[in-house]
Biopython code that builds the backbone (N, CA, C, O; Angstrom):
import numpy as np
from Bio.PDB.StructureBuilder import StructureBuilder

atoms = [
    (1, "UNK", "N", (10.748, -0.987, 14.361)),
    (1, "UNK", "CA", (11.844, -0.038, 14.358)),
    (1, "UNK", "C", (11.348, 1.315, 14.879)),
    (1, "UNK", "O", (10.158, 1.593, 15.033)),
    (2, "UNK", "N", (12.100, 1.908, 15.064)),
    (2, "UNK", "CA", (12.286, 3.230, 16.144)),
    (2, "UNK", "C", (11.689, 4.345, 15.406)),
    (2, "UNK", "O", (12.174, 4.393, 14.276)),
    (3, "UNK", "N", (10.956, 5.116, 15.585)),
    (3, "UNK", "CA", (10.924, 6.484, 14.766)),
    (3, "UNK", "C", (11.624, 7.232, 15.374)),
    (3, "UNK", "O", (11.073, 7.351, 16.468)),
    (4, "UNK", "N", (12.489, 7.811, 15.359)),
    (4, "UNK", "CA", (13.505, 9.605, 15.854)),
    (4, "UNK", "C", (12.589, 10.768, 15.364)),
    (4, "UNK", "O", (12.508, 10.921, 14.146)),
    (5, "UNK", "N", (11.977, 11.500, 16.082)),
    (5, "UNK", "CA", (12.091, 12.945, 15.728)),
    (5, "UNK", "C", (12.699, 13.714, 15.861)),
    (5, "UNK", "O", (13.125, 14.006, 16.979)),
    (6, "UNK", "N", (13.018, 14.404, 14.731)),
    (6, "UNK", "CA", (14.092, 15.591, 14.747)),
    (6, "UNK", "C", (13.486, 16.593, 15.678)),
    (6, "UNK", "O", (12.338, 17.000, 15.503)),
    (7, "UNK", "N", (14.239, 16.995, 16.664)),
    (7, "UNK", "CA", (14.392, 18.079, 17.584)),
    (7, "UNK", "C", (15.162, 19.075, 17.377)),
    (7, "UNK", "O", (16.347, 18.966, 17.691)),
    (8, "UNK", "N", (14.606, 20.440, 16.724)),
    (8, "UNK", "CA", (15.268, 21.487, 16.293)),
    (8, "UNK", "C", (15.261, 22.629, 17.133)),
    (8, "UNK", "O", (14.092, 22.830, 17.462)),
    (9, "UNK", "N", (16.009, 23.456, 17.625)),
    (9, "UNK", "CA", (15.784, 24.481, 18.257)),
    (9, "UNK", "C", (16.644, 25.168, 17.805)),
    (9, "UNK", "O", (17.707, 24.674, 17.430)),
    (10, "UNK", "N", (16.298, 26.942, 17.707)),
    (10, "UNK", "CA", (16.552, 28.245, 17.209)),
    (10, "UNK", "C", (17.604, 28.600, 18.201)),
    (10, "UNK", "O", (17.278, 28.958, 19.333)),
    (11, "UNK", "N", (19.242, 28.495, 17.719)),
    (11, "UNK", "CA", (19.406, 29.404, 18.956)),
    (11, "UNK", "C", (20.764, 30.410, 18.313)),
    (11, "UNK", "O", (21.459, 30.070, 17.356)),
    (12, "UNK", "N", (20.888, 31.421, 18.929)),
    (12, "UNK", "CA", (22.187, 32.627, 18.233)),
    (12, "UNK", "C", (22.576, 32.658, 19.346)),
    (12, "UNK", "O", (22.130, 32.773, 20.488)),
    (13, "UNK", "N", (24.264, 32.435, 18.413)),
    (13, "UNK", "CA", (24.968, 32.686, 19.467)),
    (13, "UNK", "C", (26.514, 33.499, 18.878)),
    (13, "UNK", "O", (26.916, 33.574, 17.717)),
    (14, "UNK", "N", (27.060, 33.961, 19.957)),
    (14, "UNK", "CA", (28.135, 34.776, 19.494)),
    (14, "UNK", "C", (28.999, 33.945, 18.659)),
    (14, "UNK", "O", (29.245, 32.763, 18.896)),
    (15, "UNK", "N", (29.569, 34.797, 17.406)),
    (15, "UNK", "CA", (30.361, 34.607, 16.381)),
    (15, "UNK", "C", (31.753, 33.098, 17.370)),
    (15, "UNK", "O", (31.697, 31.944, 16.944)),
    (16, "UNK", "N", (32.496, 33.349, 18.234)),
    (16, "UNK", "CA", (33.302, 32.861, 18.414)),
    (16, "UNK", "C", (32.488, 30.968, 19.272)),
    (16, "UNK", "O", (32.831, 29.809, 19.039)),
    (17, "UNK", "N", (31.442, 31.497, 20.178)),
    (17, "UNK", "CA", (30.947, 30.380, 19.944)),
    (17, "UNK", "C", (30.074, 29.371, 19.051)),
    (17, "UNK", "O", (29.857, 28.169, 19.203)),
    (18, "UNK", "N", (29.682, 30.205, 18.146)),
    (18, "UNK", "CA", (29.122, 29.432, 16.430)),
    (18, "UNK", "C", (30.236, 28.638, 16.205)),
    (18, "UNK", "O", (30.179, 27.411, 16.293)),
    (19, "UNK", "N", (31.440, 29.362, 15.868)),
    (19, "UNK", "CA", (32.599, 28.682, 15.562)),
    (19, "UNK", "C", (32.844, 27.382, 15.909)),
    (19, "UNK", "O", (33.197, 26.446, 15.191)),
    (20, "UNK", "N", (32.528, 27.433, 17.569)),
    (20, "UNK", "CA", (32.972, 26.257, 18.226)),
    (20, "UNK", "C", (31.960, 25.162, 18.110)),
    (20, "UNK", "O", (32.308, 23.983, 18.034)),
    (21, "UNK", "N", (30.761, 25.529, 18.097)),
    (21, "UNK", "CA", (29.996, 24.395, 18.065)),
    (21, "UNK", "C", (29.696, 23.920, 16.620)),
    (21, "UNK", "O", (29.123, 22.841, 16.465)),
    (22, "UNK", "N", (30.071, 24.707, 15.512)),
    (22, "UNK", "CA", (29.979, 24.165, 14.143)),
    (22, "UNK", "C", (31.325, 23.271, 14.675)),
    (22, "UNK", "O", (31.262, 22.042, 14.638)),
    (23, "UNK", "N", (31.969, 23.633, 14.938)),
    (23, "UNK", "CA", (33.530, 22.106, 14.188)),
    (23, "UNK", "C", (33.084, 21.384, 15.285)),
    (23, "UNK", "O", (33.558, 20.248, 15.260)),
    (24, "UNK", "N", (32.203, 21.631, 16.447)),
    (24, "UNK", "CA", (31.886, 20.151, 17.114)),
    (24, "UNK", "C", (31.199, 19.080, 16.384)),
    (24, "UNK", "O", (31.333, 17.866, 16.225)),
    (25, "UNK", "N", (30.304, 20.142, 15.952)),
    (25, "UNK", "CA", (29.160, 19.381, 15.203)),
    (25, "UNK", "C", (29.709, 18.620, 14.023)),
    (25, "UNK", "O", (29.270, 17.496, 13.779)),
    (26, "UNK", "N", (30.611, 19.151, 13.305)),
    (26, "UNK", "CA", (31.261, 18.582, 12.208)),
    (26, "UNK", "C", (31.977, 17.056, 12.804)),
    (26, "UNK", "O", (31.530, 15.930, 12.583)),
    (27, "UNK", "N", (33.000, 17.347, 13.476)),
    (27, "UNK", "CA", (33.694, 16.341, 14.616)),
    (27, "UNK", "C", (32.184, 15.285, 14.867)),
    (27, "UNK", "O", (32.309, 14.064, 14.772)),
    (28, "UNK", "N", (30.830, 15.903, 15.182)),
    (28, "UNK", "CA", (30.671, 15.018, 16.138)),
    (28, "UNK", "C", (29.787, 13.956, 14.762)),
    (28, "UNK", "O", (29.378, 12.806, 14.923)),
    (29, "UNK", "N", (29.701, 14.718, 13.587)),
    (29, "UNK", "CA", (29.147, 13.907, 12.324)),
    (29, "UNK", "C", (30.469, 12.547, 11.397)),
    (29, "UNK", "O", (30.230, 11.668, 10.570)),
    (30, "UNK", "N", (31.719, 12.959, 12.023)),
    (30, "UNK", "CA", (32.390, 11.922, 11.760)),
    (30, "UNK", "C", (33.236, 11.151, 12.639)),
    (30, "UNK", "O", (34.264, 10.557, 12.313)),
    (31, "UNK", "N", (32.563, 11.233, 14.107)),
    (31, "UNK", "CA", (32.878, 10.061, 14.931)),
    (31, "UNK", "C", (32.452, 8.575, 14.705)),
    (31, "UNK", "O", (31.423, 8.133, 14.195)),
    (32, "UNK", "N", (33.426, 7.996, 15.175)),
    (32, "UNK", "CA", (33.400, 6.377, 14.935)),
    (32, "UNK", "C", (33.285, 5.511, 15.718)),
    (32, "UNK", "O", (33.267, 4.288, 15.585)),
    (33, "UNK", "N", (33.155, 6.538, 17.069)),
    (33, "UNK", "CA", (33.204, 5.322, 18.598)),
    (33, "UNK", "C", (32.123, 6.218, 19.032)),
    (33, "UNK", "O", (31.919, 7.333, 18.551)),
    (34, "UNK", "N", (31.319, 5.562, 20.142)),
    (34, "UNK", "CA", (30.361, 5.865, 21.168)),
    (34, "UNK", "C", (31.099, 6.922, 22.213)),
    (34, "UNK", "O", (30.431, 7.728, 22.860)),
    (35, "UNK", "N", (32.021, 6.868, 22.276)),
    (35, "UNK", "CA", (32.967, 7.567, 23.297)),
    (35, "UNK", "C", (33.124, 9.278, 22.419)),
    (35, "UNK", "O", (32.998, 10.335, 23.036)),
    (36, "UNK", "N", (33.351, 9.214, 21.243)),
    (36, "UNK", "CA", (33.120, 10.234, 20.424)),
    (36, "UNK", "C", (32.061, 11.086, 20.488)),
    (36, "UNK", "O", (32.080, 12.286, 20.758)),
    (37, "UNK", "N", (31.302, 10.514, 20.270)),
    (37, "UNK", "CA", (29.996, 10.874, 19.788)),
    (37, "UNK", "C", (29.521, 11.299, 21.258)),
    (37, "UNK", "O", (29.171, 12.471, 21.397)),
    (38, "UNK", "N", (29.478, 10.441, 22.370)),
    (38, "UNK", "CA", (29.152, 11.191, 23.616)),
    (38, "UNK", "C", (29.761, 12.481, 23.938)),
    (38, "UNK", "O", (29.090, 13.478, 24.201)),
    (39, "UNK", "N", (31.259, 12.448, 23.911)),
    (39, "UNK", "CA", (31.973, 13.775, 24.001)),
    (39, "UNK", "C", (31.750, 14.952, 23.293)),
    (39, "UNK", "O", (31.593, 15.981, 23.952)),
    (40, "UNK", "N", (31.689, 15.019, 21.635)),
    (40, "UNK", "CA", (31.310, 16.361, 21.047)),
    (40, "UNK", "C", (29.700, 16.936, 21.088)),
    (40, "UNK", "O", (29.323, 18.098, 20.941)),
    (41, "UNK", "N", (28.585, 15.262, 21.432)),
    (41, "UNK", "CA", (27.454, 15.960, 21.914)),
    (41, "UNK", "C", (27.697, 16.696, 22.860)),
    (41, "UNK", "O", (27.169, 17.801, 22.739)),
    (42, "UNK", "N", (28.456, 16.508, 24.036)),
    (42, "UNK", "CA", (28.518, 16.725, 25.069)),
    (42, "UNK", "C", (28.978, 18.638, 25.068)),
    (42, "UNK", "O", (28.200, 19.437, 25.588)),
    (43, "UNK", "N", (30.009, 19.006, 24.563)),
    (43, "UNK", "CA", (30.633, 19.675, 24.183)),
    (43, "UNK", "C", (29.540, 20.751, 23.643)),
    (43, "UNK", "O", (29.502, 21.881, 24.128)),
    (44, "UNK", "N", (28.423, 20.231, 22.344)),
    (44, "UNK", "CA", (27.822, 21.377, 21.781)),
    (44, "UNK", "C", (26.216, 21.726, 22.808)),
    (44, "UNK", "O", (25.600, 22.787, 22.910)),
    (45, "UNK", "N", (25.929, 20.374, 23.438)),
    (45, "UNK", "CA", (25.174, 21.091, 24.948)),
    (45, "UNK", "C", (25.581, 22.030, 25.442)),
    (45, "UNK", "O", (24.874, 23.028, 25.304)),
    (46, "UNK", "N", (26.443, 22.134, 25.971)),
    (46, "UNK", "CA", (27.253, 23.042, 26.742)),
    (46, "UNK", "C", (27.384, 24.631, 26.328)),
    (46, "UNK", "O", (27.360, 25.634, 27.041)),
    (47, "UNK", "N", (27.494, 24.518, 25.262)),
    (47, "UNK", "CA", (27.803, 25.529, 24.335)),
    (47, "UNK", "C", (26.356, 26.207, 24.689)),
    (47, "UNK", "O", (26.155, 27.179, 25.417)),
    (48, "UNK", "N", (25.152, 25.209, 23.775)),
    (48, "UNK", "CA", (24.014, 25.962, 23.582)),
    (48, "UNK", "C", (23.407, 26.152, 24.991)),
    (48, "UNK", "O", (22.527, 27.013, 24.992)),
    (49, "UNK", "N", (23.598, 25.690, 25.957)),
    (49, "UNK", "CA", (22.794, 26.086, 27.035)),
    (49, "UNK", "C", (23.999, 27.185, 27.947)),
    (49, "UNK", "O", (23.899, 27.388, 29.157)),
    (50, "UNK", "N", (24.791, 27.624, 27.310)),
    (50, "UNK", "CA", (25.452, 28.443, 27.591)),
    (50, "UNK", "C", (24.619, 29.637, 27.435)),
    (50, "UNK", "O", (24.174, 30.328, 28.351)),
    (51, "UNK", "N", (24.413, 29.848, 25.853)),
    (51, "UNK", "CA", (23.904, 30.441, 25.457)),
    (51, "UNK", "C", (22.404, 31.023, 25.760)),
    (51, "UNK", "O", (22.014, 32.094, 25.294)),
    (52, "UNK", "N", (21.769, 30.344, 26.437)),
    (52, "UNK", "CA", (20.220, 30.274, 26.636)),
    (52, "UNK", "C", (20.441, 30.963, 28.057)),
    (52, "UNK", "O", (19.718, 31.909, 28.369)),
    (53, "UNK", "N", (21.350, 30.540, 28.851)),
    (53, "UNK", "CA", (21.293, 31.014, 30.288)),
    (53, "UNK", "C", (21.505, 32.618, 30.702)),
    (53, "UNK", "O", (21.411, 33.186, 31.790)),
    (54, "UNK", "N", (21.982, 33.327, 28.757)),
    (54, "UNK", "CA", (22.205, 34.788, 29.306)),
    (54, "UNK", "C", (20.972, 35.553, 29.055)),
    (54, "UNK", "O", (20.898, 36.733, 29.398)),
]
sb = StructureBuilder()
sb.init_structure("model")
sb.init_model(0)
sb.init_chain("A")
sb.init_seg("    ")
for serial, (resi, resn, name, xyz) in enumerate(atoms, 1):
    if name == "N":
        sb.init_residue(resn, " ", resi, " ")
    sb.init_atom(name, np.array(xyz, "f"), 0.0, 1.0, " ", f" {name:<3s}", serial, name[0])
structure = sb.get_structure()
């Protein structure tokens, strides 16, 4: 069986996008399809490398 390491990274980001990527993250902890789960990962990438690029 597989070991996963947790991959953590530090990142701040403005109040309105915290917002958004907490209820992704929430969303993306009670998806039920693969199609889910690809999309709100997808969604809080976005977000955080939003963030990194300023």
């Amino acid at each position: 069986m597989a070991k996963w390491k947790k991959k953590r990274i530090k990142v701040e980001l403005p109040p309105e996008d915290y917002e958004k990527a907490n209820h992704y993250l929430k969303r993306l902890r009670e998806a039920d399809s693969l199609v889910e789960l690809n999309y709100y990962y997808n969604k809080v990438t976005k977000i955080i490398e939003k963030s990194q690029d300023v």
